[in-house]
Backbone as a ProteinNet text record, in pm:
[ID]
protein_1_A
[PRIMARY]
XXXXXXXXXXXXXXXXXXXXXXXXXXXXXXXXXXXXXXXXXXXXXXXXXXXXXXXXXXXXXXXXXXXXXXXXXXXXXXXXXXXXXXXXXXXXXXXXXXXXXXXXXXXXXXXXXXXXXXXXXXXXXXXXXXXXXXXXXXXXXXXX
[TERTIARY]
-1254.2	-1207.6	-1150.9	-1212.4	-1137.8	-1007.6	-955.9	-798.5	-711	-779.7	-720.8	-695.9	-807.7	-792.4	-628.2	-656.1	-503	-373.5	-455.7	-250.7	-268	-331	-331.5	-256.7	-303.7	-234.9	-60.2	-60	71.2	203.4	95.3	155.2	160.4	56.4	26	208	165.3	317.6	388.3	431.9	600.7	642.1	520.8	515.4	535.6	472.2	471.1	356.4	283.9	152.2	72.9	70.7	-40.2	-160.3	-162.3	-358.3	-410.4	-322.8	-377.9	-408.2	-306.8	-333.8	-465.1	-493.6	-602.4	-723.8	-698.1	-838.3	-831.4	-795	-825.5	-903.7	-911.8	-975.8	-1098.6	-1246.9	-1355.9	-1274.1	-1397.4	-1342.8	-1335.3	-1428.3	-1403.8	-1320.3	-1277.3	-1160	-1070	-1043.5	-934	-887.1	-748.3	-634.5	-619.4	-551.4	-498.8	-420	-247.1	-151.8	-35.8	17.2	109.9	247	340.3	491.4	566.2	695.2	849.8	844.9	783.1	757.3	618	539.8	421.2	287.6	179.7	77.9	-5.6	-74.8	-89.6	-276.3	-361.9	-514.9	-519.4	-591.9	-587.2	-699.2	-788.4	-913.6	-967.6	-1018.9	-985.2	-923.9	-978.8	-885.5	-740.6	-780.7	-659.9	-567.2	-642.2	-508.4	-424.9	-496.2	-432.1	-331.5	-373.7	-217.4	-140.9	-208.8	-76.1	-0.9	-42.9	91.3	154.7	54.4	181.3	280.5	209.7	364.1	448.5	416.1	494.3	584.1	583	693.1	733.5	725.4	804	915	1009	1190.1	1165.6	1076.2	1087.6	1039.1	933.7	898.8	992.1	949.7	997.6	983	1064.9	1064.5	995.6	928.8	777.7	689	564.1	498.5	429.2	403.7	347.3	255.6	116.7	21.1	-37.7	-31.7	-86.5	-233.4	-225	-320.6	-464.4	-523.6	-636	-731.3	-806	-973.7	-1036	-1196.6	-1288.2	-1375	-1424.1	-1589.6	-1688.3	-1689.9	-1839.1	-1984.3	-1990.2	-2123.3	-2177.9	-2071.8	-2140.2	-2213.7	-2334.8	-2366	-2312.8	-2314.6	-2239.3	-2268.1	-2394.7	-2416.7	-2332.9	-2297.2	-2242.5	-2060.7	-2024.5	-1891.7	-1844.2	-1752.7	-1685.2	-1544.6	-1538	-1389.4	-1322.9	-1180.8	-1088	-946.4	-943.1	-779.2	-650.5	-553.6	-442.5	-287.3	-243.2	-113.7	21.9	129.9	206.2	347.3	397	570.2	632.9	728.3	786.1	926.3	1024.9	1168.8	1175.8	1282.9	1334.7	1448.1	1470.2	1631.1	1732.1	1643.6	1711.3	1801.9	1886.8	2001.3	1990.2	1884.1	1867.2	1804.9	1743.4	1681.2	1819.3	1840.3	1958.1	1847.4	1862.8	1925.6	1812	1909.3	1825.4	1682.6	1586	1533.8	1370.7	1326.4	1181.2	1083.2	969.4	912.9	745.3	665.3	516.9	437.9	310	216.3	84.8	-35.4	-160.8	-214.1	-290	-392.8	-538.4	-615.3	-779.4	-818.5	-909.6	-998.5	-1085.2	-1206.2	-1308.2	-1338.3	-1396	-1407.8	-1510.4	-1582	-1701.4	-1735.2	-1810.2	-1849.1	-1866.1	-1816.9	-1930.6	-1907.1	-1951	-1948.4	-1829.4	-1734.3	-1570.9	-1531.6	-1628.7	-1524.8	-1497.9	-1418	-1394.2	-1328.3	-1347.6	-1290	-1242	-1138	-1126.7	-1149.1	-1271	-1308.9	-1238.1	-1188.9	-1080.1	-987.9	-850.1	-740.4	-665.4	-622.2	-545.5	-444.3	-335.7	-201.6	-132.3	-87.4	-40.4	75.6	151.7	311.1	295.6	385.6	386.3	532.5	583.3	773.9	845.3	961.5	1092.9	1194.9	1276.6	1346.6	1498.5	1613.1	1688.6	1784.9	1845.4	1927.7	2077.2	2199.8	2307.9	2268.8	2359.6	2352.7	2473.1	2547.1	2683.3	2652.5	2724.5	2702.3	2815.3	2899.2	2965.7	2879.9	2770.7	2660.5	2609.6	2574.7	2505.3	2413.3	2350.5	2278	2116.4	2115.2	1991.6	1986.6	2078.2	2056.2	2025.2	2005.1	2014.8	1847.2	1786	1636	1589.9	1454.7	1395.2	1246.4
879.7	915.9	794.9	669.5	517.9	562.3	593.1	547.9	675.6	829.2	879.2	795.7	730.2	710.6	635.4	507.6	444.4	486.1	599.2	678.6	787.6	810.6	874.8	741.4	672.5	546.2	524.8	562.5	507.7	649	762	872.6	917	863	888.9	823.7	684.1	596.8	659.4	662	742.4	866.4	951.1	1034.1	1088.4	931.7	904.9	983.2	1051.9	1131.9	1005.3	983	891.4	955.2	1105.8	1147.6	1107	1166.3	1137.7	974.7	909.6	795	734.7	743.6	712.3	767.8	859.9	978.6	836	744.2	684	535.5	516.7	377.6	393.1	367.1	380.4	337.4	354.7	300.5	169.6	89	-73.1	-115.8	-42.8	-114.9	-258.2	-286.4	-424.4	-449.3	-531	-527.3	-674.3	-723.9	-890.8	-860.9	-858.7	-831.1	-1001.4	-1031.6	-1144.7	-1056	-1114.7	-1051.7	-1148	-1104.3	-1174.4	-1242.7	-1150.1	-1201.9	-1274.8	-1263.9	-1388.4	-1289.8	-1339.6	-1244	-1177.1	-1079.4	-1018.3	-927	-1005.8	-970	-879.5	-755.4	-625.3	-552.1	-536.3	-469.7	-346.8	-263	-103.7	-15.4	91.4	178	215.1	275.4	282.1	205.6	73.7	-51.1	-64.8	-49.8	7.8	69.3	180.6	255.9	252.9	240.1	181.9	57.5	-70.8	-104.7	-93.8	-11.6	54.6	173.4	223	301.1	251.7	129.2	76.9	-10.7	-48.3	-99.2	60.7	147.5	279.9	253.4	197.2	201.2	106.3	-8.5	-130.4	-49.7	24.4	63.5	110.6	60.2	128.3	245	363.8	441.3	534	431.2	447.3	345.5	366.4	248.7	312.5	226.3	224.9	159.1	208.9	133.5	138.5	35.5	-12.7	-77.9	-79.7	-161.8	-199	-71.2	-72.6	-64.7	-203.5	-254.7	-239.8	-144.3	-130.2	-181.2	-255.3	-336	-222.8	-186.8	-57.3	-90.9	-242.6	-311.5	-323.8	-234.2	-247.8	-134.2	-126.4	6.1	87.2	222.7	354.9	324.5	278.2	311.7	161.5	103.6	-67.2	-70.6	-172.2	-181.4	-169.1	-133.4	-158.2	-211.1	-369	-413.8	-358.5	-304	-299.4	-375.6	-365.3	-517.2	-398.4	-418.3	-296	-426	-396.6	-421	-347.5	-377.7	-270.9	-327.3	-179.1	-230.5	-125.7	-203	-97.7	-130.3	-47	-66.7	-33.3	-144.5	-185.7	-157.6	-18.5	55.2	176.7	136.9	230.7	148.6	231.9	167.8	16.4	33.6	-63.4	-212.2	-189.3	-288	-349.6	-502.7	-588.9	-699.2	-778.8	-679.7	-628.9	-532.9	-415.7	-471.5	-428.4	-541.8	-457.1	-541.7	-486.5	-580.6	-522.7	-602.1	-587.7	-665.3	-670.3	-778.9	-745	-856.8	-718	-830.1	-780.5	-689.3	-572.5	-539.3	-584.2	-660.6	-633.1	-570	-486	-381	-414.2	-358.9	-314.1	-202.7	-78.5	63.1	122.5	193.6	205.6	402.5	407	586.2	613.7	752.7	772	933.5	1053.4	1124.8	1207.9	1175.7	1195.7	1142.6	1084.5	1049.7	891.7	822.3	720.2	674.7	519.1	491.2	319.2	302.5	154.8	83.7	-27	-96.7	-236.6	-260.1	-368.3	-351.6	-418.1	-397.3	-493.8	-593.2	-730.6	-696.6	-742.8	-697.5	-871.5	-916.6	-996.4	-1030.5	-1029.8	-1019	-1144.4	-1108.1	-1254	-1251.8	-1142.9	-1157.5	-1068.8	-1107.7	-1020.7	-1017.4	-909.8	-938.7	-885.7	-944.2	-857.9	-799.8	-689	-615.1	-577.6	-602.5	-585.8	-421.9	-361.7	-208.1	-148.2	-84.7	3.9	118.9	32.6	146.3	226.4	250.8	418.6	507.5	473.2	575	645.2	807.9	907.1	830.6	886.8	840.1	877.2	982.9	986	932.7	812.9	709.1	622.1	621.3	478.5	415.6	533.4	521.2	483.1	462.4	430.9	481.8
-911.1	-779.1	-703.6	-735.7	-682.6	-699.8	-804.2	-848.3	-761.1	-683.7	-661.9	-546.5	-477.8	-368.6	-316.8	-439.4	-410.1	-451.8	-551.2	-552.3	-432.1	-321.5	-212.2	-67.6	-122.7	4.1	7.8	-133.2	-159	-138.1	-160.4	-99.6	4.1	84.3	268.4	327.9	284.9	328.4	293.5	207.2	104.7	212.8	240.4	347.5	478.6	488.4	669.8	666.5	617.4	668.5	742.9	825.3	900.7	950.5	961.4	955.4	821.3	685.8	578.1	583.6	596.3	558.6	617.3	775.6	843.7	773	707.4	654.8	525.9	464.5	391.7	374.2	520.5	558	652.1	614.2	719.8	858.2	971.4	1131.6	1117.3	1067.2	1050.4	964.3	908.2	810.5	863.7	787.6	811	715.3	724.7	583.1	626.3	535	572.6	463.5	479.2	439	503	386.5	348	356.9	374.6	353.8	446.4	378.1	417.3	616.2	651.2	844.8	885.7	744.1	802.3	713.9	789.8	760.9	873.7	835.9	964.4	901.4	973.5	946.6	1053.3	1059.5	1144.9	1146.2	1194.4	1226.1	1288.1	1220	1269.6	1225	1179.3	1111.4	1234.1	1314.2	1451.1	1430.2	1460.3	1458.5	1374.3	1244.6	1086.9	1074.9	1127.8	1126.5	1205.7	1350	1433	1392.7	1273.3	1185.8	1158.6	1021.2	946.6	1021	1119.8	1169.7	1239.3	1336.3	1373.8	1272.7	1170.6	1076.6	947.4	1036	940.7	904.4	976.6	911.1	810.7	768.7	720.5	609.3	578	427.3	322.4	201.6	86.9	98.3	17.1	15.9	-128.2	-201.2	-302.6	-298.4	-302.5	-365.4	-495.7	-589	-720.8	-735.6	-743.1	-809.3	-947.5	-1054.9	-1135.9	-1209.6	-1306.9	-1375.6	-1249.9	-1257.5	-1159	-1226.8	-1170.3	-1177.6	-1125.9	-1206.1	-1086.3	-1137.6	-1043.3	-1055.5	-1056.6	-1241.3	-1240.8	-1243.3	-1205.5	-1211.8	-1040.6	-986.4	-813.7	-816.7	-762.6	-676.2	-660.8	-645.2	-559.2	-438.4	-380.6	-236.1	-168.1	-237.1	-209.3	-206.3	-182	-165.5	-307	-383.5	-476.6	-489.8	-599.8	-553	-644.3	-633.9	-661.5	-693.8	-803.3	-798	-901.2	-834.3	-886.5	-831.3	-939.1	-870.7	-822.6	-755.9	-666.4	-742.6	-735.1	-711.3	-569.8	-547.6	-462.9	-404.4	-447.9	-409.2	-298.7	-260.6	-111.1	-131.7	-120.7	-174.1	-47	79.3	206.3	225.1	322.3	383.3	450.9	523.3	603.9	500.6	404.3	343.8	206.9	305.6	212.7	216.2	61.3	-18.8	-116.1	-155.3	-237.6	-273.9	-343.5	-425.3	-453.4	-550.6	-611.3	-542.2	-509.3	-464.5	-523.9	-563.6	-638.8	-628.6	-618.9	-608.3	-686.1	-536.7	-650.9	-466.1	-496.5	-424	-449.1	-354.6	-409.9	-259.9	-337.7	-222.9	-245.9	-115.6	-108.8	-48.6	-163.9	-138	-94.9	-18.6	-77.3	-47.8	-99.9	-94.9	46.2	74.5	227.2	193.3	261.4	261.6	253.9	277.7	295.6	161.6	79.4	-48.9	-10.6	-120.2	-137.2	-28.5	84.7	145.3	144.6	183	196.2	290.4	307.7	387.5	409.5	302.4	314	223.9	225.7	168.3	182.9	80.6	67.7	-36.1	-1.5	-1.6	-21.8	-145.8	-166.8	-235	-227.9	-288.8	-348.8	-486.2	-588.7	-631.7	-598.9	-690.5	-614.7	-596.9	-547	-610.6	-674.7	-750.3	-703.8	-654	-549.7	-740.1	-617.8	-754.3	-722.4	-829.7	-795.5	-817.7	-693.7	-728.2	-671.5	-703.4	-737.6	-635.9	-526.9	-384.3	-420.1	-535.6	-514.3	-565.2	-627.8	-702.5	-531.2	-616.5	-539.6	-435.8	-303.7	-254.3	-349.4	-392.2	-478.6	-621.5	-638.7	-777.2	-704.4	-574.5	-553	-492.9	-531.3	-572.2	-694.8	-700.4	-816.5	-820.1
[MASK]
++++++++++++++++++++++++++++++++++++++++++++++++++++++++++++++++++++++++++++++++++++++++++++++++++++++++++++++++++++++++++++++++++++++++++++++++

């Protein structure tokens, strides 16, 4: 159920669902997220998403998570870490230039009655890869 959790994060965004997404982080949650404008440590599930929605035009329009590790030597009733890594194309209009973008996630999850939640969430980008791409192609090739 860990792993639904983070292919549920990555679909909340893609979405814009921001109840779902909030339904995915306890009230204390906090993220400490690195990227292209600095880094930005955030406390509170609320505050959380009032982030991420306030940078809505800036998102990719998928994220992908990968090669996910779960620490099965924690407790159920205890935090459990998580380490997954992301890709995610930077392929809207607005995002020049084009480009792939990936690093590593490590979480900390832990059970509560609602199912799996994330109590923390670190977000670290390690590669960008920009891409020549053939703006007479369809607007729906020009995803990935």
């Amino acid at each position: 159920m860990i792993h639904q959790l983070l292919a549920r994060y990555g679909h909340a965004i893609d979405q814009r669902d921001w109840d779902a997404f909030a339904a995915l982080f306890t009230p204390d949650a906090s993220i400490d997220y690195i990227g292209g404008t600095g880094r930005a440590i955030i406390h509170g599930r609320d505050e959380v998403v009032a982030w991420f929605r306030a940078g809505d035009t800036n998102h990719p329009p998928a994220h992908h998570v990968t090669n996910i590790v779960v620490d099965e030597s924690a407790e159920r009733d205890g935090p459990v870490e998580v380490h997954s890594k992301f890709i995610a194309p930077f392929s809207r209009e607005q995002h020049v230039p084009k480009r792939l973008y990936g690093g590593n996630y490590r979480d900390l999850v832990v059970h509560t009655a609602g199912g799996w939640k994330f109590s923390f969430k670190h977000c670290q980008p390690t590669w960008n890869l920009a891409l020549a791409v053939d703006t007479d192609a369809p607007p729906h090739r020009l995803t990935f």
